[in-house]
ZADO-1210 file (C-alpha; in nm, 4 decimals, padded with zeros to 6 digits):
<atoms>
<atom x="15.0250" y="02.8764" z="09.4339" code="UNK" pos="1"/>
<atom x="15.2396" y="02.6559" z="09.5821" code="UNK" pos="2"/>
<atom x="15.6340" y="02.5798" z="09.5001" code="UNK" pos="3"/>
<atom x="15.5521" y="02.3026" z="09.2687" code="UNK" pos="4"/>
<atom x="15.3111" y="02.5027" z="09.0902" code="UNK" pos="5"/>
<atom x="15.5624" y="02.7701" z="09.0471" code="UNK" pos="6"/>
<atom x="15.8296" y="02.5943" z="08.9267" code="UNK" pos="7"/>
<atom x="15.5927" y="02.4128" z="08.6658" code="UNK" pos="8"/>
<atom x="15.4623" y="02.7903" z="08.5659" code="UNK" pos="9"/>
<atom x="15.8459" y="02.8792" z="08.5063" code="UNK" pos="10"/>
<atom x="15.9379" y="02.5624" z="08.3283" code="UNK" pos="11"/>
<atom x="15.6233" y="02.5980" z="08.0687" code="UNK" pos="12"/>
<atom x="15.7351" y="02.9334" z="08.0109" code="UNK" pos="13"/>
<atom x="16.0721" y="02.8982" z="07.9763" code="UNK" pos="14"/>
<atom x="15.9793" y="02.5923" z="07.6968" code="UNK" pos="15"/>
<atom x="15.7603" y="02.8796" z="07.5454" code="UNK" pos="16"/>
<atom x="16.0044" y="03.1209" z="07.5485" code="UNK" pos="17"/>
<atom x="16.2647" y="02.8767" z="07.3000" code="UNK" pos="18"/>
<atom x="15.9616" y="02.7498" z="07.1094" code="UNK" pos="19"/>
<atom x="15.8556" y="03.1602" z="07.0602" code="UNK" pos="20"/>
<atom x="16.1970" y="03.2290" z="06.9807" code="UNK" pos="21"/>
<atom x="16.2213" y="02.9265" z="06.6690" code="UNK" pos="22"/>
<atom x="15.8660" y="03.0761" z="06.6039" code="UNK" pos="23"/>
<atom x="15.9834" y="03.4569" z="06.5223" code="UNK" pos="24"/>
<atom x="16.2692" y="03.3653" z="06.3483" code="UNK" pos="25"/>
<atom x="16.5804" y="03.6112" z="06.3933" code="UNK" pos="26"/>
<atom x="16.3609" y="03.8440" z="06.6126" code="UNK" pos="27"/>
<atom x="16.4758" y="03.6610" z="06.9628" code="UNK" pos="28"/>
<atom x="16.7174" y="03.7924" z="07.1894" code="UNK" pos="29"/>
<atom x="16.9344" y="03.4653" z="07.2727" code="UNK" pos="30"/>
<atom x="16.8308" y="03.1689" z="07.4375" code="UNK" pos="31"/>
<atom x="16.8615" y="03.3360" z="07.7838" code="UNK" pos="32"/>
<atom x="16.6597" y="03.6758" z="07.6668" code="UNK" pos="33"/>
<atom x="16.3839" y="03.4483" z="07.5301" code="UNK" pos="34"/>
<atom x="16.3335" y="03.2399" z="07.8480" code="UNK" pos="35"/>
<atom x="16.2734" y="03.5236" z="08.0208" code="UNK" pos="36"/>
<atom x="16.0865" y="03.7161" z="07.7678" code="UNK" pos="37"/>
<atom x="15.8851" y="03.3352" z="07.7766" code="UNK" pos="38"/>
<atom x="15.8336" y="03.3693" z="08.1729" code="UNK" pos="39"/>
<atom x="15.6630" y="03.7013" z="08.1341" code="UNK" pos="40"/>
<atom x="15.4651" y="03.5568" z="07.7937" code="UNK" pos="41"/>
<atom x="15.3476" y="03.3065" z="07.9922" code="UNK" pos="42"/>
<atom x="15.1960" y="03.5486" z="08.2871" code="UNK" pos="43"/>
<atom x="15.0727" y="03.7711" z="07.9936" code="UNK" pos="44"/>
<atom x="14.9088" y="03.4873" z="07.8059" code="UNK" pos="45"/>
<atom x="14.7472" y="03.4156" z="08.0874" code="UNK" pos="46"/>
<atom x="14.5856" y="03.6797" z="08.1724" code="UNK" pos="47"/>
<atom x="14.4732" y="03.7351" z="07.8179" code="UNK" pos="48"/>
<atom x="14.3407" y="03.4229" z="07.7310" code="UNK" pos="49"/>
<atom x="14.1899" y="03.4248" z="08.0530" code="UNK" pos="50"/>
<atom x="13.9982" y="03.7007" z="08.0266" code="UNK" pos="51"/>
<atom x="13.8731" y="03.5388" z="07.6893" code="UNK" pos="52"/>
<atom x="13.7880" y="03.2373" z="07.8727" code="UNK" pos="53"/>
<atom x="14.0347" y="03.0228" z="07.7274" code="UNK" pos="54"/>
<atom x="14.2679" y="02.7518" z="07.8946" code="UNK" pos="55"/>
<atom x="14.5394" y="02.5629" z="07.7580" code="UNK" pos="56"/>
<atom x="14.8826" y="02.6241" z="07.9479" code="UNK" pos="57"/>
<atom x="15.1733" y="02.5568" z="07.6859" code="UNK" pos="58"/>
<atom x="14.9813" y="02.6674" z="07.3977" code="UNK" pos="59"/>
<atom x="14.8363" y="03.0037" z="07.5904" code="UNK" pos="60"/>
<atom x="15.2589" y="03.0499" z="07.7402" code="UNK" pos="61"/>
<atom x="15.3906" y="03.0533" z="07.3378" code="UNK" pos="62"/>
<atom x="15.1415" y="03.2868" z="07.2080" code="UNK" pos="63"/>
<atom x="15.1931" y="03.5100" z="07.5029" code="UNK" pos="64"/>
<atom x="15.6130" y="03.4855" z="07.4578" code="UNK" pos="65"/>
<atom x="15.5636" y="03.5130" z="07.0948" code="UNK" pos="66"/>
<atom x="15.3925" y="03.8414" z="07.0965" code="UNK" pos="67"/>
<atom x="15.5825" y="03.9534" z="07.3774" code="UNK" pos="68"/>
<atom x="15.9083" y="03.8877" z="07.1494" code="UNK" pos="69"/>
<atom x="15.7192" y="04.0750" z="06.8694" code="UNK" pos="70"/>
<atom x="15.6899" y="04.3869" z="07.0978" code="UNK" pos="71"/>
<atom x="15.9697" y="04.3631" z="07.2390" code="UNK" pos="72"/>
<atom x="16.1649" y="04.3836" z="06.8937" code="UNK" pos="73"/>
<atom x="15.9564" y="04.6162" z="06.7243" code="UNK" pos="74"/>
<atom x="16.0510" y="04.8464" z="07.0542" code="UNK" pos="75"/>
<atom x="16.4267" y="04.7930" z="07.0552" code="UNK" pos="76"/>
<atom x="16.4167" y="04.8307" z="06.6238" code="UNK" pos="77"/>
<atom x="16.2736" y="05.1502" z="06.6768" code="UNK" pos="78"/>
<atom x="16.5160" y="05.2723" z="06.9339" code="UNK" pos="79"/>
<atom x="16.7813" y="05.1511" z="06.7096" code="UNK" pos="80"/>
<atom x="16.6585" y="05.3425" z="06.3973" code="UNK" pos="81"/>
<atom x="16.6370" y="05.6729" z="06.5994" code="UNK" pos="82"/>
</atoms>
């Protein structure tokens, strides 16, 4: 992958990250937390859908940040609760 590439691949997760964080509604973790939770949505959507054989970068980046951001607060609400 080349520079270009990369910063495109951070830019459509970043935009996945906010739109996952409208998306889950009071579970983000701030605009900053969600980009990066959206970065790593993005690889992890990804990989999923492309083991399914799907394609479809934006789309595949905010289903991957939005369950990310659904793990990721079902973790920290459990740590909180204990």
């Amino acid at each position: 992958m080349d520079y270009a590439g990369l910063l495109i691949f951070i830019a459509i997760g970043a935009v996945a990250g906010w739109l996952a964080g409208i998306l889950m509604k009071g579970r983000g973790f701030g605009l900053l937390g969600n980009i990066i939770i959206g970065i790593v949505g993005a690889i992890a959507g990804g990989l999923l859908f492309g083991l399914l054989g799907l394609i479809g970068s934006i789309v595949t980046a905010i289903v991957g940040a939005a369950l990310l951001l659904f793990l990721a607060w079902v973790i920290t609400k459990s740590k909180n609760q204990s």
